[in-house]
RODO-462958 format. One record per residue: x, y, z of N, C-alpha, C in turn. Coordinates in pm, whole numbers, padded with zeros to 5 digits, always signed. Layout:
<bapas>
XYZXYZXYZ ...
</bapas>
This chain:
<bapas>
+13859+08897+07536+13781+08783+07485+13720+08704+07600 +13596+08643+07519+13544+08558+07647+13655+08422+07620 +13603+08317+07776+13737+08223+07745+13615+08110+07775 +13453+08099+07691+13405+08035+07707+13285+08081+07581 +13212+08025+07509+13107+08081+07436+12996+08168+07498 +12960+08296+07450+12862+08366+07511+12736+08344+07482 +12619+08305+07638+12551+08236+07653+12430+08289+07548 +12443+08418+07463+12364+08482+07393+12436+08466+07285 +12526+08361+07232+12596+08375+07128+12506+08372+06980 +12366+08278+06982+12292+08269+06867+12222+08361+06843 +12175+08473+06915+12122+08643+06875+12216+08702+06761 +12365+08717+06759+12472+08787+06727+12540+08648+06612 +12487+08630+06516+12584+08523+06407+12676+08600+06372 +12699+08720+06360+12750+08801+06280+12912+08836+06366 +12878+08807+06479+12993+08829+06594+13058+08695+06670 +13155+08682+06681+13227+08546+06734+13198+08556+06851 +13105+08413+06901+13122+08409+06990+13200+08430+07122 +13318+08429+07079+13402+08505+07216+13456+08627+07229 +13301+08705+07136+13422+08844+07140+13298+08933+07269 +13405+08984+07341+13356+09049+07468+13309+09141+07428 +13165+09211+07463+13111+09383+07449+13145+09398+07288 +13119+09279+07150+13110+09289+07049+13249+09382+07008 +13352+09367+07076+13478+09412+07067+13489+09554+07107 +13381+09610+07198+13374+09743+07225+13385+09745+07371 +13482+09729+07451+13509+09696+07581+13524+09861+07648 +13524+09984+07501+13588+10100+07600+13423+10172+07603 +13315+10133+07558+13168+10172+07564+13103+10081+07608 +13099+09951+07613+12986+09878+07691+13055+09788+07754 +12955+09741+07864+12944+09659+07965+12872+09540+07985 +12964+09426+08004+12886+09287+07973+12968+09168+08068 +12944+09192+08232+12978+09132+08335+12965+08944+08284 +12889+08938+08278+12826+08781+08214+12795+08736+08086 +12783+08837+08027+12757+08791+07878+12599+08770+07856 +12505+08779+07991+12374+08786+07973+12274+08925+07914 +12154+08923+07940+12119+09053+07831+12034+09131+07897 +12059+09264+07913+11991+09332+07973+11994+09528+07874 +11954+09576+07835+11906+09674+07771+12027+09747+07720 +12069+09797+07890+12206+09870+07822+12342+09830+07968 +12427+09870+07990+12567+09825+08033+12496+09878+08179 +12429+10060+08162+12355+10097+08297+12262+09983+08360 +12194+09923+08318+12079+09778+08329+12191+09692+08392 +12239+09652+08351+12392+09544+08359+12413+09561+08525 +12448+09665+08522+12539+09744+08629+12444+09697+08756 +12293+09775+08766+12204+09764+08853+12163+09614+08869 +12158+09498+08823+12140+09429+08845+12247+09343+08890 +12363+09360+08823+12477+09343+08960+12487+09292+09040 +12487+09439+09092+12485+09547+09197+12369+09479+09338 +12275+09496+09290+12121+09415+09339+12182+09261+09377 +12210+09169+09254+12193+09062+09280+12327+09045+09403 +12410+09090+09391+12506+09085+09509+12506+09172+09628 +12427+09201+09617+12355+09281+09809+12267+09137+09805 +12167+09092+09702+12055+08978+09770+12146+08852+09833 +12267+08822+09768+12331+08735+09840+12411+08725+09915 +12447+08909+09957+12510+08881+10061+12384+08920+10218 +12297+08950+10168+12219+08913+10266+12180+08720+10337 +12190+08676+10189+12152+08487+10224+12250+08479+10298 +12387+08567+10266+12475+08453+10322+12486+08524+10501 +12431+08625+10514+12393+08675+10651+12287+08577+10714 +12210+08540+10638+12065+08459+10699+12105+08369+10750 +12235+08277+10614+12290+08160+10664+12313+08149+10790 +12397+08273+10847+12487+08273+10979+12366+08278+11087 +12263+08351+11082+12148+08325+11147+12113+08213+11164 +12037+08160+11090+12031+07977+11101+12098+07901+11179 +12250+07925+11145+12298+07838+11246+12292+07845+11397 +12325+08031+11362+12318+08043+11535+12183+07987+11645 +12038+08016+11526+11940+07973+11588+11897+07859+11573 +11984+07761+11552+11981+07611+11530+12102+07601+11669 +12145+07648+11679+12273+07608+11774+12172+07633+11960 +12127+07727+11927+12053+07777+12077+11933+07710+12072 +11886+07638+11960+11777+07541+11957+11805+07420+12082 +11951+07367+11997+11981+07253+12046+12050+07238+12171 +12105+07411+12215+12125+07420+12322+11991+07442+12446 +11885+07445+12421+11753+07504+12515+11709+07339+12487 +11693+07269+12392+11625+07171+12393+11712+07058+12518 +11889+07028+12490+11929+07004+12578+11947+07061+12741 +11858+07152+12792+11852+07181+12915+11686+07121+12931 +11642+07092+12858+11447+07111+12856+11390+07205+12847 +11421+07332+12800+11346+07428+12798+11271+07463+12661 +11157+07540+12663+11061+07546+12520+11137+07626+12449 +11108+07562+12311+11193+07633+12204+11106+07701+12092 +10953+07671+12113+10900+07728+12030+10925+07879+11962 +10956+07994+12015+11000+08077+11969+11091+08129+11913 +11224+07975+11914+11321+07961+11870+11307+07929+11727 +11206+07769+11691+11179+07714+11641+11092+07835+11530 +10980+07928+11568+10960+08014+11473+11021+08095+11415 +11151+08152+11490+11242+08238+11442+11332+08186+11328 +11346+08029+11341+11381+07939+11272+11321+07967+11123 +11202+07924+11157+11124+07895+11055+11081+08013+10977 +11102+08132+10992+11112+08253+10949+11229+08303+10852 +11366+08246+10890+11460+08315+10857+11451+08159+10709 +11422+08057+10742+11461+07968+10640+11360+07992+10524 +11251+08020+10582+11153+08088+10442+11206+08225+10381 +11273+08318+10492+11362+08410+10356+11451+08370+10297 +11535+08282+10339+11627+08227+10261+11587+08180+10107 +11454+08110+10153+11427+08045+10019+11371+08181+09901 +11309+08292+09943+11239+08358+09905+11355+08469+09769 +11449+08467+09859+11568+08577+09821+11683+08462+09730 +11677+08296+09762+11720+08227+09661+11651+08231+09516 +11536+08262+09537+11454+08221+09397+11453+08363+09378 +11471+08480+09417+11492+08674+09332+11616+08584+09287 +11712+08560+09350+11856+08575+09240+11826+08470+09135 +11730+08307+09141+11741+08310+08960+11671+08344+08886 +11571+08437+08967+11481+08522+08863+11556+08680+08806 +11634+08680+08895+11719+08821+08821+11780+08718+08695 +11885+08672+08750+11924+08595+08604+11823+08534+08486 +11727+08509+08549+11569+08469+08375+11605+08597+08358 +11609+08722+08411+11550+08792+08322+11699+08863+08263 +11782+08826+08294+11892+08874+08250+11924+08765+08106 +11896+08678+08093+11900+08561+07996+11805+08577+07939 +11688+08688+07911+11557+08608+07820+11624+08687+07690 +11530+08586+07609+11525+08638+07484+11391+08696+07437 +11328+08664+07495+11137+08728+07474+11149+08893+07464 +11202+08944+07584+11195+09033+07600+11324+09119+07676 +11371+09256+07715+11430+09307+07785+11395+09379+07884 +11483+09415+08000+11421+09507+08107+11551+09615+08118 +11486+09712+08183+11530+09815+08177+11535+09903+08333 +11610+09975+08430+11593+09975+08541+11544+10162+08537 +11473+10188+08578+11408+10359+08591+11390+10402+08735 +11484+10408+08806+11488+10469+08909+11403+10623+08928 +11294+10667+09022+11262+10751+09007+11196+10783+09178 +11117+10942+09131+11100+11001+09279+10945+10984+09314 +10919+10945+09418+10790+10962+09503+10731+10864+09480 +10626+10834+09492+10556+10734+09520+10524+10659+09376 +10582+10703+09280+10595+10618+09117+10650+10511+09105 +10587+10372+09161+10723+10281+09132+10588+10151+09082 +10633+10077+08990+10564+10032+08878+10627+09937+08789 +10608+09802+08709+10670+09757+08625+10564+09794+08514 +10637+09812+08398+10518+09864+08287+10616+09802+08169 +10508+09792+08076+10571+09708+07954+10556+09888+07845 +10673+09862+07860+10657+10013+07771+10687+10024+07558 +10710+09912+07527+10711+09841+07420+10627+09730+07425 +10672+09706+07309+10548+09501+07203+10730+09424+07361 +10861+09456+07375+10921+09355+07416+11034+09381+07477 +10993+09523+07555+11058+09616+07674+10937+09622+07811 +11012+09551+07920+10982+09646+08031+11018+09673+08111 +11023+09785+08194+11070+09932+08222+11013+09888+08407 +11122+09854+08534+11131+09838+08634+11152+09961+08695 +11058+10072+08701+11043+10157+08782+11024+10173+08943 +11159+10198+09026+11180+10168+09122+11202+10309+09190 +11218+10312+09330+11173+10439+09384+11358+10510+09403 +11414+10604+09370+11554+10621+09369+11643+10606+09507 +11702+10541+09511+11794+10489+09647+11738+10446+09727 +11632+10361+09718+11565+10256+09783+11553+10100+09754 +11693+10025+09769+11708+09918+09743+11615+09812+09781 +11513+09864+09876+11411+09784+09929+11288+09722+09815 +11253+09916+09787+11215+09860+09682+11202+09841+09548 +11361+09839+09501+11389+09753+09377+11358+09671+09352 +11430+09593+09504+11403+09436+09521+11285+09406+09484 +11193+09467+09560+11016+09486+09507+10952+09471+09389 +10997+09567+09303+10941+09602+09182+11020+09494+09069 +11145+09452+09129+11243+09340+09019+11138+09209+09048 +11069+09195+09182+11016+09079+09218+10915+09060+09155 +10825+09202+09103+10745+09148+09022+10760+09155+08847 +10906+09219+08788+10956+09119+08679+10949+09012+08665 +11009+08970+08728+10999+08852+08806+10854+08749+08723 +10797+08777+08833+10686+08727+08853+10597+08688+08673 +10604+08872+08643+10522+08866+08507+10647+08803+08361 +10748+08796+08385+10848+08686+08301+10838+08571+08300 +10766+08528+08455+10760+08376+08444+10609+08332+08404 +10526+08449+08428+10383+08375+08371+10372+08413+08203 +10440+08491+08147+10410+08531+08008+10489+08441+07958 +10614+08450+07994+10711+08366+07938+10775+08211+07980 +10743+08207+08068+10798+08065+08140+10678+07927+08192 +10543+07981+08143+10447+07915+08158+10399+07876+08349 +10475+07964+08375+10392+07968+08568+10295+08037+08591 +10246+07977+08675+10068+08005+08750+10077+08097+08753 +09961+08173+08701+09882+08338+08709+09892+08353+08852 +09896+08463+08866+09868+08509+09054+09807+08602+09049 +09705+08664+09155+09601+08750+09191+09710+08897+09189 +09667+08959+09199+09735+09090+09232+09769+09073+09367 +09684+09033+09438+09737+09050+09585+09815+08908+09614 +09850+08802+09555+09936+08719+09569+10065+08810+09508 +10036+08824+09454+10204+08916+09362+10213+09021+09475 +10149+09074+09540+10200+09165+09618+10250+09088+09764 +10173+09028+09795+10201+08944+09927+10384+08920+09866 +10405+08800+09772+10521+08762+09780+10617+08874+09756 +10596+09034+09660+10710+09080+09642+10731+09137+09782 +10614+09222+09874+10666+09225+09953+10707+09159+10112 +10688+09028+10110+10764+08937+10162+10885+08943+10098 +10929+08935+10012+11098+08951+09886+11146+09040+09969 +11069+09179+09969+11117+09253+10021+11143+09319+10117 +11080+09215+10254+11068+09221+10368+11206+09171+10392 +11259+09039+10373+11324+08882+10369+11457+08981+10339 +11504+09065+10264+11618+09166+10203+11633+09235+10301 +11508+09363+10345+11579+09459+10407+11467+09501+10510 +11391+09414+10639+11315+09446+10715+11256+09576+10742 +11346+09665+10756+11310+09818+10777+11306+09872+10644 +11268+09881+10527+11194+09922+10445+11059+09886+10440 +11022+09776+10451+10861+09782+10476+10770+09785+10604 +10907+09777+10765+10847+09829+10842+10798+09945+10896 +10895+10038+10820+10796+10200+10777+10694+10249+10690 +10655+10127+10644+10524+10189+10570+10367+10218+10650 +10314+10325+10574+10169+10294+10645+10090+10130+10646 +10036+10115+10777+09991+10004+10796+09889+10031+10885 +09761+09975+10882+09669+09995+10992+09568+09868+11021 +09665+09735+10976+09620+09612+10963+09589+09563+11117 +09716+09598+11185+09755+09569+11324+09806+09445+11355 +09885+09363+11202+09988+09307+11239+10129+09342+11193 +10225+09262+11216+10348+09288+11223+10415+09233+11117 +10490+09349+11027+10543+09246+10896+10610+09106+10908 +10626+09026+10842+10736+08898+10845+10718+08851+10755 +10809+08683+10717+10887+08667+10611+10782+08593+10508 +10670+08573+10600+10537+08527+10498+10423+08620+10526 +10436+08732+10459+10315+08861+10424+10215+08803+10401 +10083+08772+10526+09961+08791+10502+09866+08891+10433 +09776+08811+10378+09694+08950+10316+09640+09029+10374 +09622+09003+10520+09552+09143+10589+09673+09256+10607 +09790+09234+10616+09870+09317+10624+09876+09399+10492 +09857+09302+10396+09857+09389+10226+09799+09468+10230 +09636+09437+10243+09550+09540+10244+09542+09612+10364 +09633+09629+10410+09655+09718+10552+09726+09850+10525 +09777+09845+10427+09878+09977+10393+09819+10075+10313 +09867+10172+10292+09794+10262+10252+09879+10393+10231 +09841+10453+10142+09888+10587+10093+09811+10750+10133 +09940+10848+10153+09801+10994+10197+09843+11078+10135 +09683+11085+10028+09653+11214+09954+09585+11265+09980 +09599+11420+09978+09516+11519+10027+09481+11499+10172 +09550+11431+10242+09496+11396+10381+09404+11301+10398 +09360+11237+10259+09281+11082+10288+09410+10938+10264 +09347+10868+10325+09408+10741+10290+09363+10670+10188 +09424+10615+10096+09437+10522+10041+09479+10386+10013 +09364+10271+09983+09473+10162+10026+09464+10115+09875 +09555+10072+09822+09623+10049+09664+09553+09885+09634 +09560+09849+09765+09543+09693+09748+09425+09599+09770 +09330+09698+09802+09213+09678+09837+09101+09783+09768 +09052+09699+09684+08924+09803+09607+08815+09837+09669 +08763+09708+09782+08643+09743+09876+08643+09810+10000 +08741+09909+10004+08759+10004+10151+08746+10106+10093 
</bapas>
């Protein structure tokens, strides 16, 4: 039993609020009592949301240290500007990877709609509304990078359909997921094609967006840019 009312208790009249996995504890899975498709959904988001925070709480330890050698260079007189950006880098992922974990939870709590996690191979990775009030987070298989990615723009399209937040360009939605997903796991998006000729970080400019690019047939493609 739950030892508190389940936060989806008014979907289910038919079931007491404190009954765990609708009294089916030896077939489904229901960590929180929030809603996600099936116990597999459950699982992956987890899973996800506790790698994203134990990365914050890595960043945390960063921060300090580069707050500590701040105040140690400033007390000798020496320039700290590069301190001060490194600073200011790691505190904008912080914030970036605070707001994925309560957007995993919106979407683990909506009632509008459900999501569903589709791990898959090659270059297929996509959020698609595959029902009127399913959609289907197609992510690339054992690439937590970019889950993070593709959850970021759940994300994103939950809060403008459903939560009444500002429309964003395609290439704003891409800038921030992959900043999300820079801010998580650096070396997943520092191997991508890029021919922008800058250097990823924790606030993705758009020339870097439209810097990347895909090869078929031996041409490039850039996904993010229609006029190249």
């Amino acid at each position: 039993m739950w030892l508190s009312v389940d936060p989806l208790a008014d979907k289910y009249p038919s079931i007491s609020p404190y009954a765990y996995c609708a009294w089916n504890p030896m077939k489904l899975v229901d960590p929180d009592g929030k809603m996600w498709k099936d116990s597999t959904d459950a699982k992956v988001a987890t899973e996800i949301r506790s790698s994203v925070m134990q990365r914050i709480s890595d960043i945390e330890s960063s921060i300090n240290s580069c707050q500590q050698k701040i105040d140690k260079r400033m007390a000798k007189g020496k320039n700290v500007d590069e301190q001060l950006f490194q600073l200011s880098e790691l505190q904008n992922q912080k914030l970036l990877l605070e707001d994925f974990v309560k957007g995993i939870d919106q979407l683990g709590q909506s009632e509008d709609v459900v999501f569903t996690f589709n791990p898959t191979r090659g270059d297929y990775h996509e959020v698609s509304l595959d029902m009127s009030d399913e959609y289907s987070i197609n992510y690339q298989s054992g690439n937590d990078g970019n889950l993070v990615h593709e959850t970021t723009h759940a994300i994103q399209l939950y809060r403008i359909n459903f939560c009444s937040a500002k429309s964003m360009s395609t290439n704003e939605m891409e800038m921030n997921a992959y900043s999300t997903q820079y801010s998580f796991m650096p070396s997943s998006v520092s191997v991508l094609y890029n021919d922008s000729g800058i250097s990823p970080s924790s606030k993705m400019p758009l020339a870097w967006v439209k810097g990347l690019y895909l090869i078929r047939n031996g041409k490039k493609i850039y996904p993010y840019d229609e006029n190249r």
